[in-house]
C-alpha positions in Angstrom: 15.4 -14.9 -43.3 16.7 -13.8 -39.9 18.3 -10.5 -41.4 14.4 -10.1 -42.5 13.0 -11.1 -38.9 15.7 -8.5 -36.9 14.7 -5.5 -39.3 11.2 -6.1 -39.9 10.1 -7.5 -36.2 13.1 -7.7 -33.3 14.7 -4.2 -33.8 11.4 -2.0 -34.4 10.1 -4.0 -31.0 13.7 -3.7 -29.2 14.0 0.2 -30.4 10.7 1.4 -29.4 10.3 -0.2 -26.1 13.7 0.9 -25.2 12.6 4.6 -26.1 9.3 4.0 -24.0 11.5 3.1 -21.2 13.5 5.7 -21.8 10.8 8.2 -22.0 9.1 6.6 -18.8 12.8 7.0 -17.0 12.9 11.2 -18.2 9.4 12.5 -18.2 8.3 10.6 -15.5 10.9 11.6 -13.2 10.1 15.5 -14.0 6.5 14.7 -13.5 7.3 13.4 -10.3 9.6 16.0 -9.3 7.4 18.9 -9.9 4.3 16.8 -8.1 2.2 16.4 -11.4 0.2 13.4 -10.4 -1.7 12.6 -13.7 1.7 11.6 -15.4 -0.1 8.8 -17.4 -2.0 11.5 -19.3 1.4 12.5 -20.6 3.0 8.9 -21.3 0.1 7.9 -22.2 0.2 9.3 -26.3 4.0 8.7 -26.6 3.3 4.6 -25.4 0.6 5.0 -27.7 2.5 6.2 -30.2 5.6 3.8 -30.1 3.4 1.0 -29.8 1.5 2.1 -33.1 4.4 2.6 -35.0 5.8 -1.2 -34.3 2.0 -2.2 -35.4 2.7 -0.5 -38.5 5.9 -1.3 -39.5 5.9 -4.8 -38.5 2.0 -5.7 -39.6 0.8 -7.5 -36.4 -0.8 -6.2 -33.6 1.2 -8.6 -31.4 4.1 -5.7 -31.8 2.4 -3.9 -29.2 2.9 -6.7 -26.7 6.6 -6.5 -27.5 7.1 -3.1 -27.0 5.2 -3.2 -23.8 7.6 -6.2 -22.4 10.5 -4.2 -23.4 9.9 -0.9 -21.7 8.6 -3.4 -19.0 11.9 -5.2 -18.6 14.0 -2.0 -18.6 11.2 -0.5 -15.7 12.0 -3.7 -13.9 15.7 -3.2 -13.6 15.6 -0.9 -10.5 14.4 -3.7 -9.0 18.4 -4.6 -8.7 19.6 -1.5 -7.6 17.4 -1.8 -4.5 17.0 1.8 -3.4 13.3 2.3 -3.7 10.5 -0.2 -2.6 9.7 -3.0 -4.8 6.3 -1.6 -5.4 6.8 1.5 -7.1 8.8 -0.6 -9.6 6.5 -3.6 -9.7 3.3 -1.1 -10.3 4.7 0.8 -13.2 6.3 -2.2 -14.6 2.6 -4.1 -14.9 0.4 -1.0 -16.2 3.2 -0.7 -18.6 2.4 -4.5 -19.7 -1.4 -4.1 -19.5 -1.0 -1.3 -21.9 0.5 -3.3 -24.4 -2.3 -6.1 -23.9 -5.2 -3.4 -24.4 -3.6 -2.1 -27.2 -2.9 -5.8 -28.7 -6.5 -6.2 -28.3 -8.0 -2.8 -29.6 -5.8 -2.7 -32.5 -7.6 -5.7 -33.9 -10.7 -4.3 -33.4 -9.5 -0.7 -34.9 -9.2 -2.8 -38.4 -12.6 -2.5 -38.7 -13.3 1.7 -37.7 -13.0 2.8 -41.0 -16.0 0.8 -42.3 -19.1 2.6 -41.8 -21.2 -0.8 -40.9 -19.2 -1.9 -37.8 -17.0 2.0 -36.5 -19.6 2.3 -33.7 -19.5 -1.8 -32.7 -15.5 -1.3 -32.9 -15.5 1.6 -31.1 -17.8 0.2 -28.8 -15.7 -2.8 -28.2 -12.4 -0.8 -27.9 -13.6 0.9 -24.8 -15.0 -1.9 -23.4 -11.5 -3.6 -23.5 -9.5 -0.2 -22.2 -11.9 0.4 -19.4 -12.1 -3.3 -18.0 -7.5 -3.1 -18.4 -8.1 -0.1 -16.8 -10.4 -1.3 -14.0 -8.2 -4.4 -13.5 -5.1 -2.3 -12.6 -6.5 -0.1 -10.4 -8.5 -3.0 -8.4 -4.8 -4.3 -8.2 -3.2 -0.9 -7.0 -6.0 -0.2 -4.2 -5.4 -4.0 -3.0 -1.8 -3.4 -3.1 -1.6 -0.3 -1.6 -4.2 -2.1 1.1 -1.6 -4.8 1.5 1.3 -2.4 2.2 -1.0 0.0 4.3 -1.7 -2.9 6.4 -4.8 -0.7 6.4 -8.2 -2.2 5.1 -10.3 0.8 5.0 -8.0 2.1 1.9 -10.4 -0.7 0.0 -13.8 0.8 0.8 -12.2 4.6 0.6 -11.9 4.2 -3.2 -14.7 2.3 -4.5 -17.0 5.9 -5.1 -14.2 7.5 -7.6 -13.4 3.9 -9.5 -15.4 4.1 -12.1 -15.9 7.3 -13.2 -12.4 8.2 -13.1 -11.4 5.0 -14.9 -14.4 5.3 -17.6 -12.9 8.7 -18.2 -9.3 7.8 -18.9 -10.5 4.8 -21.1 -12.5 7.4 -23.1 -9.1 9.1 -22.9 -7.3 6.3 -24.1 -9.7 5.7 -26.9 -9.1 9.1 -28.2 -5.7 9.0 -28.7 -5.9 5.4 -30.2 -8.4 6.3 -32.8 -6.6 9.4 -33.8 -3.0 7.6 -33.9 -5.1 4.6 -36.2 -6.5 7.7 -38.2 -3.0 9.3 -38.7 -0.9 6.6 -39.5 -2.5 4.2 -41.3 -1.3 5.0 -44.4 2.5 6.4 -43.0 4.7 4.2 -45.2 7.7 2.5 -42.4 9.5 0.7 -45.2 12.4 2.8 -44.8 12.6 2.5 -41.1 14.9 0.2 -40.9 17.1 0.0 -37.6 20.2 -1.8 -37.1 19.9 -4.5 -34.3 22.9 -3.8 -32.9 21.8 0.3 -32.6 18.4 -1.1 -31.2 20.4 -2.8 -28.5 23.0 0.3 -27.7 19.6 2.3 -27.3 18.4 -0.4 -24.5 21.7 -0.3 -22.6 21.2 3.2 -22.6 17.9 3.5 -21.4 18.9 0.7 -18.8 21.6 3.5 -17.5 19.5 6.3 -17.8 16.5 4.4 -15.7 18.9 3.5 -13.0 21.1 6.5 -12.6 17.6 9.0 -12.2 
């Protein structure tokens, strides 16, 4: 039974969270190095992607939240290595979660696209879900950035652009979910099986890699 539970829930969650986090670690640090600001638009698929696949292998939408802690959790680290300020770890770190919540959420509804009677109510309700995550973090990002700006005007300077920018990535966001739903929903995983002690070598390693770029 617990041989079972590692291959078919713990090690899909602990591998692809881990490669998130790994991915968040590489690509992000190139888009940041070469000033490319949208860098979510990028992560964005491959986090879709990962979480997907752990949907898919492991049969409950809650795989998503997993994933989502995971890559989280290894985000969180620098917080140890104390050479950057708590809130560009803290920031990543909690859109990274929020993801995994939308996606828990959406995924549920997604069931449901496929059926001619309820694909506009399910899409409907999707983006509903991604915009309001996606409106939540960035009221949380202006009244941080407020907070360490010790500047109150930063508030009322981004009001005008919040929701059409954020109604934009949602419909975004809702793309690449319905095409990932679409692609794999028939993708057999039963031969996926990962070792739980590879799963784990593959944390430690994105754990190094986060810390050392």
């Amino acid at each position: 039974m617990k041989r079972n539970l590692s291959y078919n829930y713990i090690s899909p969650i602990l591998i692809l969270g881990s490669l998130w986090g790994l991915f968040e670690a590489t690509i992000g640090w190139v888009m940041h190095l070469v000033h490319f600001k949208n860098t979510s638009l990028i992560l964005y698929p491959i986090a879709a992607l990962l979480m997907s696949i752990a949907i898919r292998k492991t049969g409950k939408s809650s795989a998503a939240l997993g994933v989502a802690a995971v890559a989280s959790a290894i985000k969180l680290t620098n917080l140890f290595y104390g050479t950057v300020p708590a809130y560009w770890v803290i920031n990543p770190a909690l859109s990274i979660l929020l993801e995994g919540v939308s996606v828990f959420f959406v995924y549920r509804i997604l069931n449901n696209l496929f059926s001619k009677s309820t694909r506009l109510t399910a899409m409907a309700e999707s983006f509903v879900i991604l915009f309001f995550v996606q409106i939540l973090f960035t009221f949380w990002r202006i009244f941080s950035n407020a907070y360490i700006s010790e500047n109150p005007n930063v508030l009322s300077n981004n009001y005008d652009q919040l929701f059409g920018t954020d109604a934009l990535v949602s419909l975004y966001k809702l793309s690449v979910l319905f095409i990932l739903t679409y692609l794999i929903r028939n993708v057999r995983m039963d031969k996926f099986n990962i070792k739980l002690s590879w799963s784990l070598f593959l944390c430690v390693i994105a754990i190094c890699v986060n810390q050392i770029i």
